[in-house]
C-alpha positions in Angstrom: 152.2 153.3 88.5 152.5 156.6 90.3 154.6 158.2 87.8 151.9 157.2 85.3 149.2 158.4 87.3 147.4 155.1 87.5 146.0 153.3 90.5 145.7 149.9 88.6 146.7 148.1 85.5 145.2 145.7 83.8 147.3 143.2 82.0 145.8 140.6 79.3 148.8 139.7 76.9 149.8 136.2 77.4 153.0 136.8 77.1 153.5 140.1 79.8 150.8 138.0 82.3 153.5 134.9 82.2 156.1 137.5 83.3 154.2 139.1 86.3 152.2 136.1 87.2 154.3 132.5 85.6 150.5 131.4 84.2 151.5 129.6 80.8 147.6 129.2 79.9 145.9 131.1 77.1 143.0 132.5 79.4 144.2 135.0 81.8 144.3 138.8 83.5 146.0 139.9 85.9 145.4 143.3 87.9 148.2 145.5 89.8 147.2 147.6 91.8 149.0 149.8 94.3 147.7 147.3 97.5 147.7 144.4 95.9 148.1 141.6 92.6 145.0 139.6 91.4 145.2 136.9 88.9 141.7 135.3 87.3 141.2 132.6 84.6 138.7 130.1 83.7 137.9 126.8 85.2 140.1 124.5 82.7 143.1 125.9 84.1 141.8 125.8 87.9 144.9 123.1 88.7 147.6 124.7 86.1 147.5 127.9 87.9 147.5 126.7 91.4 150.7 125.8 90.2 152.1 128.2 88.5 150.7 131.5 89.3 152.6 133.6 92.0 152.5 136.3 94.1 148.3 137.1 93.0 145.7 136.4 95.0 143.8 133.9 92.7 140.0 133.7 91.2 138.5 131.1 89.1 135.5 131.7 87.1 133.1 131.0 84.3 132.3 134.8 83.6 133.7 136.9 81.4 137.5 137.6 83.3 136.7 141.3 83.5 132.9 140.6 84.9 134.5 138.6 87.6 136.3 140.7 88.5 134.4 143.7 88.8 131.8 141.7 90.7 134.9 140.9 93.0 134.8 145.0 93.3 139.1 144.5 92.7 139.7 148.2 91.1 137.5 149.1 94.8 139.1 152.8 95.5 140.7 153.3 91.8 140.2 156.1 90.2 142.2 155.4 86.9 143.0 152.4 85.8 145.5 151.3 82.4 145.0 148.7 79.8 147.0 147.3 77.0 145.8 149.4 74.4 148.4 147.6 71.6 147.5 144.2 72.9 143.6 144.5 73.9 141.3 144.6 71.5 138.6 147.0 70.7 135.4 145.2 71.8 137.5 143.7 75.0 138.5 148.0 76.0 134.8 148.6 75.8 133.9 145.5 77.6 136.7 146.8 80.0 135.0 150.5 80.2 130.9 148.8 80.4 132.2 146.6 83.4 134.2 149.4 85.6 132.1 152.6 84.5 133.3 154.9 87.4 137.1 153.6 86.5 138.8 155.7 84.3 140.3 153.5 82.0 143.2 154.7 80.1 145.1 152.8 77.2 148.8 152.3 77.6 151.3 150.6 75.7 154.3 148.6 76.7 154.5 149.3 80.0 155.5 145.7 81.2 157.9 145.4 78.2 160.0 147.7 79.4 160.3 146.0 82.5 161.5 143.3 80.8 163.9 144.7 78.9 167.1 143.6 80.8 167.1 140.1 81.6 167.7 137.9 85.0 170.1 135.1 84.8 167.0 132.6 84.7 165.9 134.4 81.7 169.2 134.4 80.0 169.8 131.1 80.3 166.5 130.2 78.8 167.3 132.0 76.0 171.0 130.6 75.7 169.6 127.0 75.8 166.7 127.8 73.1 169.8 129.6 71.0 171.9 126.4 71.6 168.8 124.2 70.2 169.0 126.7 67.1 172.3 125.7 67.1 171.9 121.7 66.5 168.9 122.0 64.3 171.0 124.1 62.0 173.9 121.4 62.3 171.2 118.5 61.8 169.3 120.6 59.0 172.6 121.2 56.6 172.5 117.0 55.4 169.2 117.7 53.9 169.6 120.9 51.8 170.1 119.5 48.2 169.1 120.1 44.7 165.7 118.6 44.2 164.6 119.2 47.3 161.8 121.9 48.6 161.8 125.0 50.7 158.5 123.6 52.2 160.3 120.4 53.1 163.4 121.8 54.9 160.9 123.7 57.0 159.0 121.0 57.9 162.3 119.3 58.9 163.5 122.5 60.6 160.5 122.4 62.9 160.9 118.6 63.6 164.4 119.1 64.7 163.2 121.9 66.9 161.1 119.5 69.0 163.7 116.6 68.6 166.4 118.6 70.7 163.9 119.9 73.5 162.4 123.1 71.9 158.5 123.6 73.2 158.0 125.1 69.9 159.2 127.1 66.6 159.7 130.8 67.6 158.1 131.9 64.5 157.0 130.9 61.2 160.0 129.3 59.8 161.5 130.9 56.5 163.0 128.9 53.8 164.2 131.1 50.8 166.0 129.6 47.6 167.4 131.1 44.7 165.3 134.6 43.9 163.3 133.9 46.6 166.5 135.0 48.6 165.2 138.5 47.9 162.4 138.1 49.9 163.5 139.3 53.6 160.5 137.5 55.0 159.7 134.8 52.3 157.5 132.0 53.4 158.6 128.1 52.3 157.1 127.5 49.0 157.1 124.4 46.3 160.0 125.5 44.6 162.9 122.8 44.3 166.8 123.9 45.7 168.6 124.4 42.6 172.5 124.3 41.5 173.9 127.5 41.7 172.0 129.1 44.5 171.6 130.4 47.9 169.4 129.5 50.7 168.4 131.2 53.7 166.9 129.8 56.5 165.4 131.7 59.9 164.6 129.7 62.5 164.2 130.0 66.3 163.2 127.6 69.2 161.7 128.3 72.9 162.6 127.0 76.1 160.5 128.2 79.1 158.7 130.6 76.8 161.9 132.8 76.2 163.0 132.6 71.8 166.1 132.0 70.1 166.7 133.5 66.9 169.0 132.4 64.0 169.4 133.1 60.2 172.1 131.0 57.9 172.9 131.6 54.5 173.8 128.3 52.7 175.3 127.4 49.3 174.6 124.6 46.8 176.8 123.8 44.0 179.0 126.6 42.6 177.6 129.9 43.9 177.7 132.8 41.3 180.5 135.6 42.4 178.5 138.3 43.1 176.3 136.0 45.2 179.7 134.8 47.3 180.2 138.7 47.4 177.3 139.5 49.0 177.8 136.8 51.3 181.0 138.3 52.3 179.6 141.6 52.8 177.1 140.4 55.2 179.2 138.3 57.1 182.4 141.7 57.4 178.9 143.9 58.5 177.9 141.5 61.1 181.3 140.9 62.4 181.6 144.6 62.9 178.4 145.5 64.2 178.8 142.6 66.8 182.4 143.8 67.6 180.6 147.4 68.4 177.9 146.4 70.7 178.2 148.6 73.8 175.8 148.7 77.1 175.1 152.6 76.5 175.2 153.1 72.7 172.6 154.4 70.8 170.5 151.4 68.7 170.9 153.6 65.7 174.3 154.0 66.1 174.6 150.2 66.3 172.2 150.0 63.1 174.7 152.6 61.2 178.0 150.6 62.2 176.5 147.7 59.6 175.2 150.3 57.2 178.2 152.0 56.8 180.4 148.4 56.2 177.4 147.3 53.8 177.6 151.0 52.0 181.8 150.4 51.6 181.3 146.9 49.4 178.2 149.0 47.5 176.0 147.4 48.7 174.2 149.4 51.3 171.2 149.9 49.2 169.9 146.6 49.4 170.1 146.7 53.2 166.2 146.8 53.5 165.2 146.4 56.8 167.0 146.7 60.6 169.7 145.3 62.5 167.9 143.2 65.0 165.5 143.6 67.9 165.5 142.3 71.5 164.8 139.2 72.2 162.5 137.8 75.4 158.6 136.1 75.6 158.8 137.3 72.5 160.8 137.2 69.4 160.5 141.1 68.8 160.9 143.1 71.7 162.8 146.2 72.8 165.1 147.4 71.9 164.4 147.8 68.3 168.0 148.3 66.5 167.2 150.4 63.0 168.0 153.9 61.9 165.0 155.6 63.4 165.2 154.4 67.1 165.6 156.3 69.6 166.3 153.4 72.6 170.0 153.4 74.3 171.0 149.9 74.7 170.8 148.1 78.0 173.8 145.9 80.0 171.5 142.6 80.6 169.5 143.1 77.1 169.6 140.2 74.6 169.4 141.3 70.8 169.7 140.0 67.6 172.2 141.5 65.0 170.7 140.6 61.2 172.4 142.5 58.6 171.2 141.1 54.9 171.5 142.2 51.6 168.5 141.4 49.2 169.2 141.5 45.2 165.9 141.5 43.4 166.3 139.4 40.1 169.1 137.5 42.1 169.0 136.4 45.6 169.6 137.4 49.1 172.2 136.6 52.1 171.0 137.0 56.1 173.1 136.3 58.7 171.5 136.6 62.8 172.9 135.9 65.8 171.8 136.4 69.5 173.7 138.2 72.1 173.5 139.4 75.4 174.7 142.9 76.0 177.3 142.7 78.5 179.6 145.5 80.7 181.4 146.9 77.7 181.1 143.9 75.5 178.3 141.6 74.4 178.5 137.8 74.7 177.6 135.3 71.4 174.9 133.4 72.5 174.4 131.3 68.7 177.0 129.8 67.9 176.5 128.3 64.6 179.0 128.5 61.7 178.8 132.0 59.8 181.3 131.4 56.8 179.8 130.1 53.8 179.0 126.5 54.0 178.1 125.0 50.1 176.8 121.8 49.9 177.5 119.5 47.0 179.9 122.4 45.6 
């Protein structure tokens, strides 16, 4: 904080209080200062966090969490004081401001992400057993993808599976994507039927201990059209390459131009729409991002996703995501799912 010129910081994400405190609850702020950590929260969660907040001195209360704590006088002897201006809204930064007037409150941003950014071994293997639940739901998932059968169903089945092999919870909104829809980078599961002749995509993640897992699969049913299999091909040689360049040390961009450059080769670079990946943690975006315009070095003890895709309008679209861990001058597969082209009912 002394490098930022700030005698406190308040913290109110869920996700960055679970990482400085271990609370899992929904209501909570925690304050660093320079002396000392303060956790409060609300009376439902009076047992819960008695068990799982540490290293705070702890208040319960039925006030507002930032009135309690400025009747607690806990900012006493601050003279500035941060907040989570991305996370915070408006109305809770003036509520903030009204209850510690002679605090100068100044917003920052993602000051406990990037203390998260490279991973403990707890952490990693949190992550490795949510991307090894990816894993079996995608192995469980395949018997079900048939003609007849609807994008909103396969998710439903996606998530079911999720919680069936020990995940707390989907990552994300799954996607299901068919046919055209395959064009759709982010395409939420709709009524339409899986047909002959077409791709599907399916993105999916899982969470143990809070920390996401991350997976995309491209799958066939009946005979898929040749440029489709191209396309598929593409994105699967991109991958491989941009997995077989990940460096602790590299630029993100340069990572992000490695697939690029393969996609460009087959002609196909155009319909690369969107980045390579992003970090993975708490949260299923994190740091580092991986895309053209970043300007982050990545980290030994960062895990990332690599998603190179290739999105035809009028036709379909391929994705294929993996998780890794950045390693000393290598990177270690953490999903471990099949990434050749798997066709059911061909």
């Amino acid at each position: 904080m002394r490098e930022l010129s700030l005698d406190a910081l308040l913290v109110s994400s869920p996700e960055n209080v679970r990482y400085l405190t271990g609370f899992t609850g929904s209501n909570g702020l925690a304050i660093v200062t320079r002396a000392e950590a303060y956790f409060l929260t609300d009376s439902r969660y009076t047992l819960q966090s008695a068990q799982e907040v540490r290293a705070c001195r702890r208040f319960i209360t039925a006030r507002p969490l930032s009135e309690e704590a400025a009747a607690r006088k806990l900012l006493k002897g601050c003279a500035s004081a941060g907040f989570e201006a991305h996370e915070l809204p408006y109305a809770q930064a003036l509520a903030l401001r009204k209850a510690f007037p002679r605090v100068h409150m100044r917003a920052t941003t993602e000051i406990v992400e990037r203390l998260g950014l490279v991973k403990d071994r707890d952490e990693i293997a949190s992550i490795a057993r949510a991307a090894a639940i990816a894993d079996e739901v995608f192995r469980d998932i395949l018997p079900t993808i048939a003609p007849g059968v609807t994008e909103l169903d396969i998710a439903a089945e996606i998530s079911w599976l999720n919680r069936k092999h020990g995940g707390e919870r989907d990552a994300f909104d799954v996607i299901v994507a068919s046919g055209v829809r395959g064009s759709l980078p982010h395409a939420r599961p709709s009524k339409k039927k899986v047909k002959k002749g077409e791709l599907v995509t399916l993105d999916f993640g899982s969470v143990v201990d809070g920390y996401c897992s991350d997976l995309t699969r491209t799958v066939g049913v009946g005979r898929i059209p040749r440029a489709l299999r191209h396309a598929y091909e593409a994105v699967k040689e991109a991958q491989a390459e941009a997995i077989a360049a990940v460096r602790g040390g590299m630029k993100a961009s340069a990572l992000d131009a490695v697939a690029r450059a393969s996609l460009h080769r087959r002609r196909l670079g155009k319909y690369f729409i969107h980045s390579l990946g992003h970090g993975l943690g708490l949260r299923i975006h994190e740091h580092p991002r991986i895309s053209a315009l970043s300007n982050e070095v990545l980290t030994v003890g960062s895990v990332i996703t690599i998603e190179p895709g290739v999105y035809i309008p009028g036709l379909g679209g391929v994705r294929i995501e993996d998780d890794v861990e950045i390693c000393d001058g290598r990177c270690r597969l953490l999903t471990h799912a099949p990434r050749e082209l798997l066709v059911r009912g061909a």
